[in-house]
Each structure stands twice: as structure tokens, then as C-alpha cells.
C-alpha angles and dihedrals in degrees: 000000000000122000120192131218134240111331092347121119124202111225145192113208133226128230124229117217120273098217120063122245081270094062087257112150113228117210123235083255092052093057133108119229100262108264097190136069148165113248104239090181144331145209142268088258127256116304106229130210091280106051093272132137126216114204119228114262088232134066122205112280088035113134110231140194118208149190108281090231097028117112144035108256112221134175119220132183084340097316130111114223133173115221118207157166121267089236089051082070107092094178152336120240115242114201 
């Protein structure tokens, strides 16, 4: 498993479907980069000036979306996982 250090949150990503509401099929070309993901694990929060530390605003199962560029994309033991900054994350998805 991959723990992450400081404000830095470990992702799966989502994909997003391939056909359009109206059953047409999108090319690999015609994709977006995926924006949402599943958090797999996070941090111990980011250590400020004074010895602080600030907790992550996720917790693990959290559904996430996140910036299009943000993140380093890793494999690891065959699955693919976005690593990123907690202030890559733009909101988490309430069901």
C-alpha cells in the first residue's frame, strides 16, 4: 500500500464512460483526462511554520473531484494511482 506524506492524498481514478448519453462511442482521442477519483489513503496533513500540523480534509473511500493537470500518476503492484496535493482536490462528491 502507498502512504503519502505530509498533505498529499493517494487516488484511483474513475473513468468516465466512453459513449455519450445518446449511445455514441468516443474515441480514445475524443476523451477527457479522468477528474474524479476514489481516495485510497492520505497523509498526516501539512506541518506549518510553528510545529503544527494541519489534518487532510478526506478520509480514505471519499469520492473526490480534482484538478484536470493536478497529480503524478504512478503504478504500483499492477494499479494505476494519482498522487496529489491536497490543494489539487476541488471537492468531494456528496451523495
Amino acid at each position: 500500500m502507498l502512504k503519502p506524506l505530509g498533505d498529499r492524498v493517494v487516488i484511483e481514478t474513475i473513468k468516465e464512460a466512453s459513449t455519450t448519453k445518446g449511445g455514441l462511442f468516443l474515441p480514445d482521442s475524443a476523451e477527457k483526462k479522468p477528474v474524479r477519483g476514489k481516495v485510497i489513503s492520505v497523509g498526516n496533513g501539512k506541518m506549518l511554520e510553528d510545529g503544527k500540523r494541519v489534518p487532510v480534509d478526506v478520509q480514505p473511500g471519499d469520492v473526490i473531484v480534482f484538478a484536470q493537470y493536478g497529480g503524478t500518476t504512478v503504478e504500483f503492484d499492477g494499479n494505476e494511482y494519482t498522487i496529489l496535493n491536497e490543494r489539487d482536490i476541488l471537492a468531494v462528491v456528496v451523495d
